[in-house]
GULOMAR-707981 format. One record per residue (C-alpha): residue number from 1; x, y, z. Coordinates in steps of 0.001 Angstrom, whole numbers, plus 500000, padded with zeros to 6 digits. Last residue first. Layout:
// GULOMAR-707981
NODE   n      u      v      w
NODE NUM      X      Y      Z
...
***
This chain:
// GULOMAR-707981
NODE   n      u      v      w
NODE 283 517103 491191 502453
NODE 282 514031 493837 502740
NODE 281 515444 497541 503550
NODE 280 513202 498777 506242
NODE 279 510078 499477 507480
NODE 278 509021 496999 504888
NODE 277 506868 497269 501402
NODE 276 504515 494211 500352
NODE 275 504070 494116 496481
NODE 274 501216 492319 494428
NODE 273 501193 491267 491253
NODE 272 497800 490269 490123
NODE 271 495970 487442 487351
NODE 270 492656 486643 487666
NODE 269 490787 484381 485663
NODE 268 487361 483554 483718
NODE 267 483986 483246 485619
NODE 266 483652 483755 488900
NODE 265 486559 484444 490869
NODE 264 486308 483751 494351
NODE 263 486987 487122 496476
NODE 262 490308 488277 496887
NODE 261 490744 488837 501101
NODE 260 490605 492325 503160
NODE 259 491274 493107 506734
NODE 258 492994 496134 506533
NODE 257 490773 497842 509664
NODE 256 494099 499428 511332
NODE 255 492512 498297 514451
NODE 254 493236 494785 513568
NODE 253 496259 495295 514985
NODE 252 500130 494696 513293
NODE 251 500394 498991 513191
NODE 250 500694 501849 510716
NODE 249 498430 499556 508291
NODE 248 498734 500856 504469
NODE 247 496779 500128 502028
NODE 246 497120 500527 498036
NODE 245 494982 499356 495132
NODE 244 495790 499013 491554
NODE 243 494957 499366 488171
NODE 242 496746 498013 484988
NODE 241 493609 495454 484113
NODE 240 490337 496750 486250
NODE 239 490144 493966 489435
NODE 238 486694 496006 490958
NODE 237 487280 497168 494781
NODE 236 485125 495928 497089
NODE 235 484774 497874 500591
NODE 234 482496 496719 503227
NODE 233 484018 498976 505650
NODE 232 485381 496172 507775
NODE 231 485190 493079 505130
NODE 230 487968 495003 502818
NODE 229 487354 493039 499439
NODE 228 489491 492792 496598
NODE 227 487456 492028 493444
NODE 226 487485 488601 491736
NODE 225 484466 487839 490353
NODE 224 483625 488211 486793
NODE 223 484676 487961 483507
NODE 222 488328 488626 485034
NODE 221 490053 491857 483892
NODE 220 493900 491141 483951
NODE 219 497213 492152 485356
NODE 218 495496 493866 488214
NODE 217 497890 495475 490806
NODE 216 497716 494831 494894
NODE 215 499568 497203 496695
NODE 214 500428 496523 500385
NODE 213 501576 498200 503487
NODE 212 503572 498463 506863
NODE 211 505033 495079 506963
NODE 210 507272 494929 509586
NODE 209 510884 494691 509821
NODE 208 513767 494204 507384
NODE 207 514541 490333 507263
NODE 206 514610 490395 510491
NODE 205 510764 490404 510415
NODE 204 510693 486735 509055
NODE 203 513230 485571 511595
NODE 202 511338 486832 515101
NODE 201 508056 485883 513200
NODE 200 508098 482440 513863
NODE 199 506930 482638 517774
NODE 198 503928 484638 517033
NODE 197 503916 487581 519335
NODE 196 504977 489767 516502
NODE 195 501933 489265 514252
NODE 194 502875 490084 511093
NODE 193 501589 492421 508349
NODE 192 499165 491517 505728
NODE 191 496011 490796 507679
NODE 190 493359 487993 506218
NODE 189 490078 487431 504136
NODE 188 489953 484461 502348
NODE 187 491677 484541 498999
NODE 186 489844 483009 496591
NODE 185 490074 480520 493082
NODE 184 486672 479077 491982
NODE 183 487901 480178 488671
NODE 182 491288 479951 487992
NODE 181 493423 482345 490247
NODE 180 497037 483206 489029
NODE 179 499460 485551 491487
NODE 178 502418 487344 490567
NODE 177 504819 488561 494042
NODE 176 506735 491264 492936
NODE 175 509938 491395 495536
NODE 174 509731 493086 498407
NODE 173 510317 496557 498847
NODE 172 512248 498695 501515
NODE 171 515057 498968 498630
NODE 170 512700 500716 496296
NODE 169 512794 503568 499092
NODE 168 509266 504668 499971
NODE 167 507472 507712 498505
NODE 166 504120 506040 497186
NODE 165 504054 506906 493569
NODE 164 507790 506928 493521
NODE 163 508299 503849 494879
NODE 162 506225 502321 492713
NODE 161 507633 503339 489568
NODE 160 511026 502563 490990
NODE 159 509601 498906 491028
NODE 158 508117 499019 487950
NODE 157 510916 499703 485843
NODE 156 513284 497331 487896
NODE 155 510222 494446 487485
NODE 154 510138 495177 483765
NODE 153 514016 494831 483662
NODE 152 514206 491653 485063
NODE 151 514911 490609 488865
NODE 150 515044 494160 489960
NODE 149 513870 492933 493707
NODE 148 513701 488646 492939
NODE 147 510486 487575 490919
NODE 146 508317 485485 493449
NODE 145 505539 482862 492325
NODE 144 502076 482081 492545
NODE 143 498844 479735 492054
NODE 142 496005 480374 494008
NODE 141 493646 479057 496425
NODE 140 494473 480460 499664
NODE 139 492038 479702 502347
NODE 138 493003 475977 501822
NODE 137 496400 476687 503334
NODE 136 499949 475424 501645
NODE 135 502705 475989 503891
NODE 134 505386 478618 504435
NODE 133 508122 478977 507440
NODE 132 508287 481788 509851
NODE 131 508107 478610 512440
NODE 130 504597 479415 514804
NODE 129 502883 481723 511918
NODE 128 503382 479644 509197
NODE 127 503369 481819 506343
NODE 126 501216 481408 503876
NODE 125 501696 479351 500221
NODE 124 500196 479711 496698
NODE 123 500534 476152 494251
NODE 122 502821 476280 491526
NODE 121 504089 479306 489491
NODE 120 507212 479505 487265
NODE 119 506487 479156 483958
NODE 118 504141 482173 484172
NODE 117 505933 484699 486084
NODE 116 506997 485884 482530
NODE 115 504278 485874 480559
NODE 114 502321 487836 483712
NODE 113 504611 490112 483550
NODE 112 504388 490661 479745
NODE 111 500915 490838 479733
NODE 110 500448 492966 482540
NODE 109 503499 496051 480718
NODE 108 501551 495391 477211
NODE 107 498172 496500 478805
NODE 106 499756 499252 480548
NODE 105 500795 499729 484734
NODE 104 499638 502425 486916
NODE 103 496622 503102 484825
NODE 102 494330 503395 487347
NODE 101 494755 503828 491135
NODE 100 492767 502904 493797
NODE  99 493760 504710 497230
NODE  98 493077 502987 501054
NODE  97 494179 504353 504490
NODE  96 491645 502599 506749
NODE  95 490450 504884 507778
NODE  94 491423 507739 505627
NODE  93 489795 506730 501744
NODE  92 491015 507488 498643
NODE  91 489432 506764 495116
NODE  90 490184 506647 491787
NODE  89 493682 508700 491706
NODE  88 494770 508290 488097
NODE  87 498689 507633 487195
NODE  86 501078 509581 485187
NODE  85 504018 507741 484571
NODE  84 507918 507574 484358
NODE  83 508154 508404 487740
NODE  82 504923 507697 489266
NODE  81 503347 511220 488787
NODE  80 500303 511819 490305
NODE  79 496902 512430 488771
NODE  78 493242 513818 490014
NODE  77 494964 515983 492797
NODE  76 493057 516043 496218
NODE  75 495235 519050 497541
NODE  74 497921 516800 499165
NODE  73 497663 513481 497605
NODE  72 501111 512269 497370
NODE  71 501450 508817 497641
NODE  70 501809 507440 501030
NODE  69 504360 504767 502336
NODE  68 504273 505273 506424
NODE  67 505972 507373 508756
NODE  66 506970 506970 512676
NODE  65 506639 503406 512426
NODE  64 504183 501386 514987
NODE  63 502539 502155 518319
NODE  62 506055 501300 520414
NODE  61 507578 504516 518411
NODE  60 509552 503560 514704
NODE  59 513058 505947 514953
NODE  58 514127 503632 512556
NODE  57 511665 504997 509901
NODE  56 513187 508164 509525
NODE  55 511097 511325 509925
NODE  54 511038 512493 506849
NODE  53 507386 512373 506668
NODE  52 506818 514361 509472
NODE  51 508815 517218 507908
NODE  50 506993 517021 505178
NODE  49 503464 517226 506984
NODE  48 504699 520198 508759
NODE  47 506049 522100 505739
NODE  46 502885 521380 503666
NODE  45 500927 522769 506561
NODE  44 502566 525617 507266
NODE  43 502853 526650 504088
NODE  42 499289 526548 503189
NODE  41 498547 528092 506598
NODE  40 500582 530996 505906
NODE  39 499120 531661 502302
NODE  38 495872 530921 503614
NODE  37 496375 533841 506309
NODE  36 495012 532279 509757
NODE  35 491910 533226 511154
NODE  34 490701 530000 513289
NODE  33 488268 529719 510053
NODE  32 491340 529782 507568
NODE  31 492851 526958 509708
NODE  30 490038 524702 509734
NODE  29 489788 524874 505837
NODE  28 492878 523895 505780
NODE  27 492833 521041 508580
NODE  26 490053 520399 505849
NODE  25 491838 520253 502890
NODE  24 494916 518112 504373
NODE  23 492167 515001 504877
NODE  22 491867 514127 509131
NODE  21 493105 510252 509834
NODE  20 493506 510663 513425
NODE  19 497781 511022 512578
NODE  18 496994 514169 510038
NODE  17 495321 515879 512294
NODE  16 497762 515176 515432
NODE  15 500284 516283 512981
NODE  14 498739 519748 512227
NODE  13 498375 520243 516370
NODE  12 502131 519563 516792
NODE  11 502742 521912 514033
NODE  10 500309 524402 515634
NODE   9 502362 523388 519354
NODE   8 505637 524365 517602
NODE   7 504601 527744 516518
NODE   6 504168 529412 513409
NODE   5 503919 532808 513615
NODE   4 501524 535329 511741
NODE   3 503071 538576 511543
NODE   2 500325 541265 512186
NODE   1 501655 544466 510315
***
């Protein structure tokens, strides 16, 4: 019998794959045509990918962490489970690293968060990239607040429903960040993570590291107007009440291609939570 051995340089090889943006199915399907047994390549490709993800995300190299949120996708599945919920995969893409969800949160769950954060907004801020501090900015036209990590039991129950769906310690999480856009309203488009050679980041990434991705969820369907745009791919994705988008950037470059902004809403309102994850726990 011709035992099939998994060596270190195939699970090096799987990685590389997975690191240039290559889908599971077709490092598969690459497999099978080199002549390995699917059962064998199945397992060593689930194994390997594991394995990378577990990596912790201390041990980040100089090109960014060693592992990133990612929901799990292996196999193209049509649903994951968030925890408590079953959520719809709408679309993925690899470069950049973008999946729409639907149905992450329900009609009663947006209302009620968005009657919550509602007392409490005033006018959006950025970060001042030469103090760490935050100003207002005419490319951000909003109005928004902060809930605290767990603040209220709807943010605890979404929170761990979020890190399930993308595999990242609820810890590593800011907190929900609600956001109100009248009509007119934007986002221009900009980079989530941080620019380390700015002089005010030094305190803003202490507070546990980079950025290393972003999911924006729809409390509301706005007449019209209002999708999240990635400029790059030309990407627009439509702001659907309880659905969401993800992106990840495994680096503070533009090369990640996460360049993406809230275009002006035109008619009615928008209404999104959005939550930033860290490489490490946020304090």
């Amino acid at each position: 019998m011709n035992l099939q051995v998994v060596t270190p340089e195939l699970s090096q090889w799987i990685v590389e794959q997975a690191q240039a943006g290559c889908r599971p199915e077709d490092v598969l399907a690459s497999m099978r045509s080199s002549g390995w047994a699917e059962a064998v390549a199945i397992s060593a490709l689930e194994r390997t990918l594991q394995q990378f993800l577990d990596r912790p995300a201390a041990a980040a190299s100089a090109n960014g962490p060693a592992r990133l949120p990612e929901p799990a996708l292996l196999g193209s599945p049509s649903c994951v489970q968030a925890g408590d919920r079953l959520v719809t995969v709408l679309l993925t893409m690899r470069h950049p690293r973008v999946v729409v969800f639907a149905g992450l949160l329900s009609d009663e769950e947006c209302d009620a968060l968005a009657a919550d954060a509602a007392p409490r907004l005033s006018r959006s801020e950025t970060v001042v990239v030469e103090t760490g501090g935050n100003e207002v900015n005419s490319s951000r036209t909003s109005q928004g607040m902060f809930f605290g990590l767990g603040e209220t039991a709807l943010c605890a129950r979404i929170e761990a429903r979020i890190a399930a769906l993308l595999n990242w310690p609820l810890v590593n999480g800011e907190g929900l960040q609600v956001l109100r856009y009248l009509s007119g309203a934007e986002y221009k488009p900009h980079h989530d993570y941080f620019d380390p050679a700015q002089p005010g980041m030094s305190a803003v990434l202490a507070r546990g590291g980079q950025r290393v991705a972003t999911l924006v969820i729809y409390l509301n369907t706005p007449e019209l107007g209002g999708g999240t745009v990635f400029p790059d791919v030309g990407l627009e994705v439509a702001p659907v009440k309880g659905n969401a988008v993800f992106f990840s950037y495994d680096r503070p470059h533009a090369s990640t291609r996460t360049l993406h902004g809230g275009a002006p809403v035109l008619a009615g309102e928008k209404w999104v939570a959005t939550k930033w994850l860290r490489e490490r726990e946020f304090i």
